[in-house]
SETIZA-823476 format. One line per 8 residues: number of its first residue (from 1); their letters; for each residue x, y, z of C-alpha. Coordinates in steps of 0.2 Angstrom, whole numbers, plus 5000, padded with zeros to 4 digits. Each point is the difference from the previous one (the first is absolute). Layout:
# SETIZA-823476
NUM	a	X Y Z; ...
This chain:
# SETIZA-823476
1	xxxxxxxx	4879 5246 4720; 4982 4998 5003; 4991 5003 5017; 4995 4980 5001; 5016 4995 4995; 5006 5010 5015; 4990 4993 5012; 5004 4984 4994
9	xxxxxxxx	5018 5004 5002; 4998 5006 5016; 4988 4986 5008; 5012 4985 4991; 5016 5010 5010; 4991 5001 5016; 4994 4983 5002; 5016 4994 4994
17	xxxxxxxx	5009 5011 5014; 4984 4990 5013; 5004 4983 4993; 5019 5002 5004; 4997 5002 5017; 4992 4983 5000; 5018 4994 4993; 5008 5010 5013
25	xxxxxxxx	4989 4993 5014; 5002 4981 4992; 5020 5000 5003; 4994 4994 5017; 4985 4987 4997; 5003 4982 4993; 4995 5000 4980; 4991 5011 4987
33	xxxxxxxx	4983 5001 5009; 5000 5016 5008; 5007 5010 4987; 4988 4994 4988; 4986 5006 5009; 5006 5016 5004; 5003 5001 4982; 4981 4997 4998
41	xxxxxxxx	4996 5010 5013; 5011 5016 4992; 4990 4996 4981; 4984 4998 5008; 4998 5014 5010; 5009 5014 4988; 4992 4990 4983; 4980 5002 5011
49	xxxxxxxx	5005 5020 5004; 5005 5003 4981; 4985 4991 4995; 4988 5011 5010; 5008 5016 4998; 4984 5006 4990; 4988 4994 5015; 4997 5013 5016
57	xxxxxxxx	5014 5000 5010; 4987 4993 5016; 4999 4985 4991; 5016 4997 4997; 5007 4996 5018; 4984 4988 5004; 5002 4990 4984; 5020 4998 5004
65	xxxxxxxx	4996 4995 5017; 4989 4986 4994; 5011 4994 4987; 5016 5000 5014; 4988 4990 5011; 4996 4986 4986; 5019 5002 4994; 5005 4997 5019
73	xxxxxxxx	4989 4984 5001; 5008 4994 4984; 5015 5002 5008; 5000 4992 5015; 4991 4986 4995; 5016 4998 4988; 5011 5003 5013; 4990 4986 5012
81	xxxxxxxx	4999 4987 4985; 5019 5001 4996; 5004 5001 5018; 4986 4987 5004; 4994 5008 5015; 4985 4991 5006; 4984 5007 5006; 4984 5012 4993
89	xxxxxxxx	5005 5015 4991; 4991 5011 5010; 5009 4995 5015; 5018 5002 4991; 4992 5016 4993; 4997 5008 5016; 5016 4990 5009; 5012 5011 4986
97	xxxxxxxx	4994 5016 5002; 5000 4999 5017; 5018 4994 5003; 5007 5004 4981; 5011 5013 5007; 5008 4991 5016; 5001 4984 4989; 5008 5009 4989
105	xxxxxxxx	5015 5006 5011; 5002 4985 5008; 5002 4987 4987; 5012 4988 4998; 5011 5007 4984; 5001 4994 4987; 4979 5004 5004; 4987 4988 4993
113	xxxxxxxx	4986 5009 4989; 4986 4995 5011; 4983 5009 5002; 5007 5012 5016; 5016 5004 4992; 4995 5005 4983; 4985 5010 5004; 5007 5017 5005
121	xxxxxxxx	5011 5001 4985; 4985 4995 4989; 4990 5014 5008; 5013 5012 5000; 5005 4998 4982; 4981 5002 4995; 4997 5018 5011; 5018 5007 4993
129	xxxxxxxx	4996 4997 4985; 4981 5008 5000; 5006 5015 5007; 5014 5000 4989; 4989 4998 4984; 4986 5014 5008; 5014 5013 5002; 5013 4999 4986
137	xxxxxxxx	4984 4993 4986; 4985 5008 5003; 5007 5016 5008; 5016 5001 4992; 5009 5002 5015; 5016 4988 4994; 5010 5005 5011; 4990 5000 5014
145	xxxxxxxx	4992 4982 4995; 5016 4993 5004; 5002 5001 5017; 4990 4985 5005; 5010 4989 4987; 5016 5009 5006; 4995 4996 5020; 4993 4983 4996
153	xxxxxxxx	5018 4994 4993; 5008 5009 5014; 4988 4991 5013; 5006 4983 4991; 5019 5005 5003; 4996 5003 5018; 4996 4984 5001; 5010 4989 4991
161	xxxxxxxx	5013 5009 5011; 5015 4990 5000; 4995 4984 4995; 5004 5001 4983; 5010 5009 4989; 5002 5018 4994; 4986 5003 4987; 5011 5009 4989
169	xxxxxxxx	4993 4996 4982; 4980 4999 5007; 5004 5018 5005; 5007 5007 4985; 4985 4992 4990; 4988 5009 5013; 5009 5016 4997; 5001 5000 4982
177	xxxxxxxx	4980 4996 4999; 4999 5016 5009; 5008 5009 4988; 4991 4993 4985; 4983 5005 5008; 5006 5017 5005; 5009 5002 4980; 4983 4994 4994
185	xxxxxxxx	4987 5013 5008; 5010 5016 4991; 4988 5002 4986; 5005 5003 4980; 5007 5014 4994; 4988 5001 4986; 4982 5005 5009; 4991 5013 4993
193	xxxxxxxx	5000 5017 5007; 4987 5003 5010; 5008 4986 5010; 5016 5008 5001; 4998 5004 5021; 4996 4981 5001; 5014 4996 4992; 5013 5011 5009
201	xxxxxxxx	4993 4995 5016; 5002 4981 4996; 5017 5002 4995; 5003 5009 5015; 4993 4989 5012; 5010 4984 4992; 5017 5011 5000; 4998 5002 5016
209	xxxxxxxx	4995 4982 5006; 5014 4996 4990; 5012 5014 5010; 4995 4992 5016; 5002 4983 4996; 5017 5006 4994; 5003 5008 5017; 4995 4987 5010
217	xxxxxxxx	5012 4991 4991; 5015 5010 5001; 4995 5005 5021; 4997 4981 5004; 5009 4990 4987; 5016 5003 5012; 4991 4995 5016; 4992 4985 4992
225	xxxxxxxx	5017 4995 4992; 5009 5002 5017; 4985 4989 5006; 5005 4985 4988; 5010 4991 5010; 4991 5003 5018; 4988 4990 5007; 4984 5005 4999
233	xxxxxxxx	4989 4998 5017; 4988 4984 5001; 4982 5006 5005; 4999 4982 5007; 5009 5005 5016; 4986 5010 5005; 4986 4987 4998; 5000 4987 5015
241	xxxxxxxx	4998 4983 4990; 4989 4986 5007; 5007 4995 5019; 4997 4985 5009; 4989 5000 5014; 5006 4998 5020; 4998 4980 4999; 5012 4999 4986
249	xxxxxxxx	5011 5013 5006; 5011 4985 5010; 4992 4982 4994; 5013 4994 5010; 4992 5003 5012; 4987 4990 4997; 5011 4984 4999; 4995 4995 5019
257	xxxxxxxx	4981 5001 4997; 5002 4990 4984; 5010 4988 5010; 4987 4997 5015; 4985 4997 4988; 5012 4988 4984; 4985 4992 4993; 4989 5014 4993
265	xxxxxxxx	5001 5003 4983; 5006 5016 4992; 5002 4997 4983; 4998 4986 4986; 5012 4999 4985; 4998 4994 4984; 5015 4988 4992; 5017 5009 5000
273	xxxxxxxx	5003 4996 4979; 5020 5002 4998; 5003 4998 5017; 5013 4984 5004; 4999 4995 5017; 4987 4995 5010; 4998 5016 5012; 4997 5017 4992
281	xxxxxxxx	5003 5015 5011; 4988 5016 4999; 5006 5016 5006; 4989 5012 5010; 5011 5015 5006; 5017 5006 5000; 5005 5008 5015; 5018 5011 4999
289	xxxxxxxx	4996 5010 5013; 5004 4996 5021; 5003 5015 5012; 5001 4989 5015; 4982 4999 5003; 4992 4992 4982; 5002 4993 4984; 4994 5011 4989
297	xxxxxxxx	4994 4999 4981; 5009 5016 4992; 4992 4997 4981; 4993 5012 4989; 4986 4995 4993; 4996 5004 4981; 4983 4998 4991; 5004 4987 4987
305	xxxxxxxx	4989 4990 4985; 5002 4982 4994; 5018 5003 4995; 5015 5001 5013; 5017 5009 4997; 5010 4982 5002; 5015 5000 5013; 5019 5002 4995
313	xxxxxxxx	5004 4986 4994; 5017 4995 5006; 5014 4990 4992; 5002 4981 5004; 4981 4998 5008; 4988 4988 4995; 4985 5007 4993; 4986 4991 5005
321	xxxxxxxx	4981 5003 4991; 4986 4996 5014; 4981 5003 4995; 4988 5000 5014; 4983 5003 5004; 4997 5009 5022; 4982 4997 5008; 5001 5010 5015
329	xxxxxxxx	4989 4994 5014; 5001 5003 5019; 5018 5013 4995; 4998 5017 5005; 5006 5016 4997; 5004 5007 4983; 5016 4992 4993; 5001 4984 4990
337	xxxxxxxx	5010 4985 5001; 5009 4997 4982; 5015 4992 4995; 5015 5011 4998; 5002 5009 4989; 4982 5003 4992; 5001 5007 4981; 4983 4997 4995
345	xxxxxxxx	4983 5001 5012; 4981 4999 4994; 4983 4997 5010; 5007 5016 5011; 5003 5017 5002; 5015 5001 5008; 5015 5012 5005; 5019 4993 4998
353	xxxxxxxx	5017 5006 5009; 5011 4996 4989; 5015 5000 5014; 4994 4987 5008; 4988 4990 4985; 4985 5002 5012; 4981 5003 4998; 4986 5006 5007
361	xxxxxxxx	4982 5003 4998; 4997 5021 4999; 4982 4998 5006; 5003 4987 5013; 4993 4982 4996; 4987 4990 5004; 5000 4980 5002; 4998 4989 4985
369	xxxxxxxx	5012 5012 4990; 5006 4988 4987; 5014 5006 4989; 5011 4994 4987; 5023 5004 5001; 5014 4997 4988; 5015 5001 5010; 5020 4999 4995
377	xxxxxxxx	5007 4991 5015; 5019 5005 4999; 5011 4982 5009; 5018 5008 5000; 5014 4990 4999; 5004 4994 5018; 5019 4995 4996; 5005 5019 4999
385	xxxxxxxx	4995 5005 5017; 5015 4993 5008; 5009 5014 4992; 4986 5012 4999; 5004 5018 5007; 4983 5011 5009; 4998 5017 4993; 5004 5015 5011
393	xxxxxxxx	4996 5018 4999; 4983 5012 4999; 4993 4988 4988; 4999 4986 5014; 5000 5012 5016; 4981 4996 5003; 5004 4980 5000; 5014 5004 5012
401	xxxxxxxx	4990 5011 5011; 4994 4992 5019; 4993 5012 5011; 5008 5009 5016; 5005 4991 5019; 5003 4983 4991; 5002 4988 5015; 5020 4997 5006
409	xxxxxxxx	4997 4982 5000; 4992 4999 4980; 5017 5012 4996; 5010 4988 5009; 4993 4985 4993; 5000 5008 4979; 5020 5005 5004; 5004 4984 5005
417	xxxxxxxx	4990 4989 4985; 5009 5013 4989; 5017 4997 5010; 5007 4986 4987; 4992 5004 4986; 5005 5012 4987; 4989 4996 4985; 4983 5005 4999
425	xxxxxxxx	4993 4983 4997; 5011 4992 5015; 4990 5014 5010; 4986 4996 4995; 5002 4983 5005; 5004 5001 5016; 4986 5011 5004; 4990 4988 4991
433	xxxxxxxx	5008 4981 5009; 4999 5009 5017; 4982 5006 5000; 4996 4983 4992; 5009 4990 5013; 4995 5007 5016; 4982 5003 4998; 4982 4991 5002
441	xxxxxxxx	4986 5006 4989; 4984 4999 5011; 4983 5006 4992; 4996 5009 5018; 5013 5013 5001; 4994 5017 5001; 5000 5013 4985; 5014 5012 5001
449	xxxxxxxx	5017 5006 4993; 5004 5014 5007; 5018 5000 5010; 4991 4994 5016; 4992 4986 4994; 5016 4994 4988; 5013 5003 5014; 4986 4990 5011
457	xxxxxxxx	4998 4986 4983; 5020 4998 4999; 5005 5000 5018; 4986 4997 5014; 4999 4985 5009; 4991 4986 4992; 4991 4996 5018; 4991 5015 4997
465	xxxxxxxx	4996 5001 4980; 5018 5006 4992; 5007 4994 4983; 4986 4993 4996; 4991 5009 4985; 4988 5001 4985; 5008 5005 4983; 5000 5016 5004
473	xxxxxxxx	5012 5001 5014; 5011 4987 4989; 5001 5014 4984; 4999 5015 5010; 5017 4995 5009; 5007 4995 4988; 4997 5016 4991; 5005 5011 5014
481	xxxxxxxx	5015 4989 5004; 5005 5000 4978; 4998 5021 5004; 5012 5002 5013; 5013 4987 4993; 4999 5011 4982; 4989 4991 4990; 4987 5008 4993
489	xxxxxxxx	4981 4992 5004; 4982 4999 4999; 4987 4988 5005; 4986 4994 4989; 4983 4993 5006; 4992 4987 4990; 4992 4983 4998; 5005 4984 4995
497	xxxxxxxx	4989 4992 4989; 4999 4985 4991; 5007 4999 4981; 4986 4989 4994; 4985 5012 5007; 4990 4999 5014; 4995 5010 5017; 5012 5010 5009
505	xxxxxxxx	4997 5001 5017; 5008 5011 5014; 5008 4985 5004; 5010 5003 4983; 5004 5019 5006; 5020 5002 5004; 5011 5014 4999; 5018 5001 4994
513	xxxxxxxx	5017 5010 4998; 5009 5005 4984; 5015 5010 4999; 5005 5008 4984; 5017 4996 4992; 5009 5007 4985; 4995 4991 4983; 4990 4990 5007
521	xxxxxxxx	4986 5011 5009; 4989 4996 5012; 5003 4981 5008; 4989 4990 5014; 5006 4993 5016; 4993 4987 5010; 5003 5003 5018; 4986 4988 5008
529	xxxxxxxx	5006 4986 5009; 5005 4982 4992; 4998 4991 5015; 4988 4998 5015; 5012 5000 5014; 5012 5015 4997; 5013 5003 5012; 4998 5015 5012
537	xxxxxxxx	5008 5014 4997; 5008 5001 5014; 5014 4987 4992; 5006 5010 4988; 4996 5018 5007; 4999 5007 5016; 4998 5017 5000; 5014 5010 5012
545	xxxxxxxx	4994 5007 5015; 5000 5016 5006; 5016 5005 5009; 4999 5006 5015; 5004 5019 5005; 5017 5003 5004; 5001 5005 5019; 5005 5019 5003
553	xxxxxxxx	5015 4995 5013; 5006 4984 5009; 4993 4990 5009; 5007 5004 5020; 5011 4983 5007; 4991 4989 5013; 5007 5003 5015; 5003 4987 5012
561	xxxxxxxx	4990 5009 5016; 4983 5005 4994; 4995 5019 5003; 4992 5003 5015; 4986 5010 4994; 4994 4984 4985; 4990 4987 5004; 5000 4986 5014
569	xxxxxxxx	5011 4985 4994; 4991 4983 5000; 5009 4987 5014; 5001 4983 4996; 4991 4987 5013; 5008 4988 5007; 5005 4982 4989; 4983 4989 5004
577	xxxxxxxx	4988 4990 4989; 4989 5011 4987; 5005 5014 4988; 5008 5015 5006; 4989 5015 5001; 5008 5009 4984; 4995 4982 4991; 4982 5004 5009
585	xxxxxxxx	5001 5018 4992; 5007 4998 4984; 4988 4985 4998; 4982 5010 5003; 5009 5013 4990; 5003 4990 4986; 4982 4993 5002; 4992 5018 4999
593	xxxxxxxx	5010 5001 4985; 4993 4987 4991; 4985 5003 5003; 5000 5018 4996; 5008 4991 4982; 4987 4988 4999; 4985 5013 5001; 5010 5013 4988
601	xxxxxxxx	5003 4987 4987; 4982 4992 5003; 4991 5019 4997; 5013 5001 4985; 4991 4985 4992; 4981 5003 5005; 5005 5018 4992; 5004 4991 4984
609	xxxxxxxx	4987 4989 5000; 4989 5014 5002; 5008 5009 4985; 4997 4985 4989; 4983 4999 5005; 4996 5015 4997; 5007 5002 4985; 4998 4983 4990
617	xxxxxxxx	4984 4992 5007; 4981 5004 4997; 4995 5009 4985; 5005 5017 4994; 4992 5010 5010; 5006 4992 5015; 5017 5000 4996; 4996 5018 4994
625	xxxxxxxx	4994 5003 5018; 5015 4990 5006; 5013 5012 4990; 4992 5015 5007; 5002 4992 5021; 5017 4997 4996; 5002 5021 4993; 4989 5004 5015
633	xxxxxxxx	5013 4989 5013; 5014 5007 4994; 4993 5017 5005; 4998 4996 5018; 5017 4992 5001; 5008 5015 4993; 4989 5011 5015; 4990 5009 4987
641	xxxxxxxx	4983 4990 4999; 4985 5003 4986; 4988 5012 5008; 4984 4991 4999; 4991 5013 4992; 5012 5002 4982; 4993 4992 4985; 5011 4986 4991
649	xxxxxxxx	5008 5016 4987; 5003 5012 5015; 5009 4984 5011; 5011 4999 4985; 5003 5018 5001; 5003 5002 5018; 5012 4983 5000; 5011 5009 4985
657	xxxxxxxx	5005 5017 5008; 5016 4994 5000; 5009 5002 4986; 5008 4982 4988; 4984 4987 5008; 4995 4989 4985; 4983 5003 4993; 4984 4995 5005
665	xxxxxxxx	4990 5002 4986; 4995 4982 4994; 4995 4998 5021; 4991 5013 5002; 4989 4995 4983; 4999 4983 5006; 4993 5006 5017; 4987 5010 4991
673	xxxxxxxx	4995 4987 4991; 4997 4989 5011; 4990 5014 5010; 4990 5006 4987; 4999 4985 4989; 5002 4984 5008; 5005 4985 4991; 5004 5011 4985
681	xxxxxxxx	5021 4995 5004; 5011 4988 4990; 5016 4993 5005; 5010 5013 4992; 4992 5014 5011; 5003 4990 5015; 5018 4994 4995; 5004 5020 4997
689	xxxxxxxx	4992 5004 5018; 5009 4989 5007; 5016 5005 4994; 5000 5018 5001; 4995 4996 5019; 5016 4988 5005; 5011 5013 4989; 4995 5016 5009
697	xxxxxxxx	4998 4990 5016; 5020 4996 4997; 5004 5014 4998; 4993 5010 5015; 5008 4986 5009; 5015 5003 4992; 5002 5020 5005; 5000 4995 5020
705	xxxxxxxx	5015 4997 5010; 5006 4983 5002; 4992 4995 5015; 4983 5007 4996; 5003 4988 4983; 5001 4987 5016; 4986 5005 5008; 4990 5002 4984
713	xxxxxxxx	5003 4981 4995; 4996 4992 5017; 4987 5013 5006; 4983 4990 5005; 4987 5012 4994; 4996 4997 4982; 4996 4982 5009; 4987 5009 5014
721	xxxxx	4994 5012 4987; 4995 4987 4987; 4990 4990 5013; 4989 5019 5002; 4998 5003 4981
């Protein structure tokens, strides 16, 4: 065999052994794209180092670099037309090598061949296989040369992980392309003499890369075998994907503000095609998460292209095609309303959880976003959940999960809906008729769904603000109440909007239960009231009161001579016109009383009042400031004022020494905000204040004995002290 022919062997094996890592690596991406450009990327860069291998070796390296810079510019823009990523090239240039690799490890799998995604394999492929070429061709070094080849494939391996299966036949091909380039440097037997040292010392290096190879295999081959049916770590657990930020964290939350302000515009949407009724509603967030204090969005978001891993589809579900086009206007935050479940989005870069079939925006978003979402909305068939079970177990602990001190009188109230009602649905129902039955929806009501501000939703006084609620108090008891009775839940925040296109204002912002049955998934409840005079819940449920504590010993009998050491007895005067003197006293008695009553119950409303005034009127920073008076009162009640001299973040530090106080973060922001930047606060920020301030303001209250809990509420000071600020 010649020395050209060889070489040719040689550099065919080793870019073949490049280009099957590109296969490898393409189990995970959507279509052929990616492994046909590190195909081209393995020709290329081996075919340009065979082609120079008369030229210096200096000018080889500078020539290959500017050929894998116009190869990569071919490929991208490839990749971008196919994926129809708009923009300059340039920018998507520089927005790929900048984030290729954390792209990478975050996608969505199956993984779209974008610019971002496809880059580091494209580069990759190109630098192992120049090196590759440079060692085993021009130096001869075969072995040696196919390392890179050898660590490229292993890299790809590493991070396909477990998300496809076991590359048995890729690797055999890769290992017997090995073996022909190592069989294919021993030289002929039939060189002249002089060259006989040559010749001995060629066949001895290839029997020896070929001993290796052959003890490699017989010292691995059992681990790798035993390794077969393991599963391999995913490199993607240790790449954070994109988050959402603090103002989607809990958009329920932001239900009140919404609520206060129904009029402003959030979004427009373009004609719902496919869908059949004459309200279409969009999905914002998912929220499975409640430990007593928050709502929380638990999703983990994956970078995702045009294309959407579609949902499970279950048996008996209508399948419903809806095509829609989002303009996002006075919306903040970074996820995006979409019909659920999305398979298909363009105009955006997004990032999907497929749990939940919910998107953001990685880069955050800016107004006048206009995007464009196929959705499959799955209707299942209503007739089975009478008879529909709830799934139980680790698989549904999180939906089943409430967080710790739930209040006795919610307890109380869950056990006795549940009481008569064995079936899941039945449960669910009652939760459902209850809430709906008893309960005003009033656009005023303060943000909050934390245990203080349901227990205050389902059972305070109306006189004073109680069941009365927005959509976020109706779906977040209902939740809670679905947890404790065994059902498990989530609430979902969204909008209605309307099937037929239009704007979608804060007005159309509502949020809702689901609870998740077996068949059927995922199903809505509607909790808000049907009627605008709902009876008190003091009809159908009165909470029990507190027994009294059981005395130590008997009470002594009264005697009939009173002891001589205890108070004077009261004579009665003589019969004669007017009341008696007891009458006298236990009339200016009972006056004092009443009076002392009447000022309590009359500071208990001014308090009120304040509260609502603080915290629902004026703009966003005042209510801002109004949230931060309330934090600041509840300090002084509790006899540990704000020293005047703490900034807003060290007042937060000092009010949380104690262990188990809700957070502060979201008021402690909005107070800076409004300090440092004033008029820069939107209603969200200021529905957030406010409710991290009546939750931790609760909750203090809550940790004091009874009748400082008295005191607390008919204290006059946040009156006297509001008048001074």
């Amino acid at each position: 065999m010649s020395r050209w022919v060889r070489a040719g062997v040689v550099a065919v094996a080793l870019a073949g052994m490049v280009a099957l890592s590109g296969v490898v690596l393409g189990r995970i991406f959507a279509g052929a794209l990616l492994g046909q450009l590190v195909a081209g990327a393995a020709v290329g860069s081996v075919g340009v180092s065979v082609a120079a291998r008369r030229l210096p070796n200096w000018m080889v390296a500078p020539l290959s670099a500017v050929l894998l810079a116009a190869y990569t510019l071919l490929a991208l823009k490839i990749a971008a037309d196919r994926a129809e990523t708009a923009g300059a090239l340039t920018d998507i240039v520089r927005e790929s090598l900048v984030n290729g690799i954390p792209r990478l490890l975050t996608a969505l799998i199956p993984v779209e061949a974008t610019p971002d995604t496809v880059v580091v394999p494209v580069i990759a492929a190109w630098l192992a296989g120049l090196a590759g070429a440079e060692i085993a061709v021009r130096a001869g070094r075969v072995l040696l040369g196919l390392v890179p080849a050898t660590a490229l494939y292993a890299g790809a391996l590493y991070v396909v992980g477990p998300n496809a299966d076991t590359a048995r036949w890729t690797t055999l091909v890769f290992a017997g392309l090995a073996v022909v380039a190592l069989a294919a440097s021993a030289r002929a037997t039939d060189q002249p003499r002089a060259d006989d040292g040559k010749v001995v010392r060629g066949r001895a290096s290839a029997a020896a890369g070929l001993v290796i190879v052959l003890g490699l295999i017989v010292a691995v081959g059992p681990w790798i075998g035993g390794r077969v049916g393991a599963t391999p770590v995913d490199p993607r657990r240790y790449v954070e994907p994109p988050q959402v930020d603090s103002l989607d964290e809990s958009p329920l939350n932001r239900i009140s503000g919404w609520a206060l302000e129904p009029k402003d515009p959030l979004l427009r949407v373009s004609p719902a095609a496919g869908a059949k009724g004459k309200v279409v509603r969009l999905r914002l967030a998912v929220l499975p998460d409640y430990d007593g204090v928050t709502w929380r969005v638990g999703a983990t978001y994956r970078n995702a292209g045009r294309v959407l891993p579609p949902s499970p589809r279950l048996p008996g579900t209508d399948i419903a095609e809806i095509r829609q086009d989002v303009t996002i206007d006075g919306l903040a935050g970074r996820l995006l309303p979409v019909v659920p479940a999305p398979t298909e989005v363009a105009g955006a870069r997004v990032a999907f959880d497929a749990a939940t079939g919910t998107l953001i925006q990685p880069e955050g978003r800016t107004a006048g976003l206009t995007y464009s979402v196929t959705s499959e909305l799955q209707t299942p068939d209503l007739n089975l959940l009478p008879t529909a079970e709830t799934p139980s177990g680790d698989t549904v602990a999180r939906y089943l999960t409430v967080g710790a001190g739930v209040p006795p009188e919610i307890q109380r109230l869950a056990d006795e809906l549940a009481q008569d009602n064995g079936a899941a649905y039945d449960r669910a129902m009652a939760i459902q008729e209850f809430i709906a039955e008893h309960y005003r929806r009033v656009a005023d009501a303060p943000s909050g769904h934390a245990y203080p501000n349901l227990k205050f939703f389902l059972f305070g006084p109306r006189q004073q603000g109680g069941q009365a609620g927005t959509s976020e108090q109706f779906a977040a008891s209902f939740a809670l109440l679905a947890r404790i009775a065994g059902l498990p839940s989530r609430v979902v925040v969204g909008f209605d909007a309307p099937a037929a296109g239009g704007t979608v204002t804060a007005g159309n912002a509502i949020a809702w239960p689901e609870v998740l049955f077996d068949g059927l998934g995922w199903v809505a409840f509607d909790p808000m009231p049907k009627s605008k005079d709902p009876r008190p819940v003091e009809e159908d449920f009165l909470p029990k009161p507190t027994p009294p504590p059981t005395p130590s010993s008997p009470a002594p009998a009264p005697s009939e001579t009173p002891p001589s050491s205890g108070p004077p007895t009261l004579v009665a005067a003589p019969p004669g016109p007017g009341p008696s003197a007891a009458v006298v006293a236990g009339s200016a008695s009972g006056s004092v009383l009443l009076l002392l009553v009447a000022a309590a119950g009359t500071i208990v409303l001014m308090r009120q009042s304040l509260r609502r005034r603080r915290l629902s009127t004026g703009t966003p920073d005042d209510r801002i400031a109004g949230a931060w008076s309330e934090f600041t009162d509840a300090l002084r009640l509790a006899g540990r004022p704000v020293p005047p001299h703490l900034a807003a973040t060290e007042a937060a530090a000092y009010a949380q020494n104690d262990a188990g106080l809700p957070p502060l973060g979201d008021l402690v922001a909005g107070i800076n905000t409004v300090g440092f930047a004033p008029g820069s606060a939107d209603d969200g920020q200021a529905a957030k204040a406010g409710g991290q301030a009546v939750a931790y303001a609760d909750a203090l209250r809550a940790r004091r004995s009874w009748w400082r809990r008295l005191w607390w509420t008919i204290h006059p000071g946040p009156l006297r002290w509001s008048r001074r600020s």
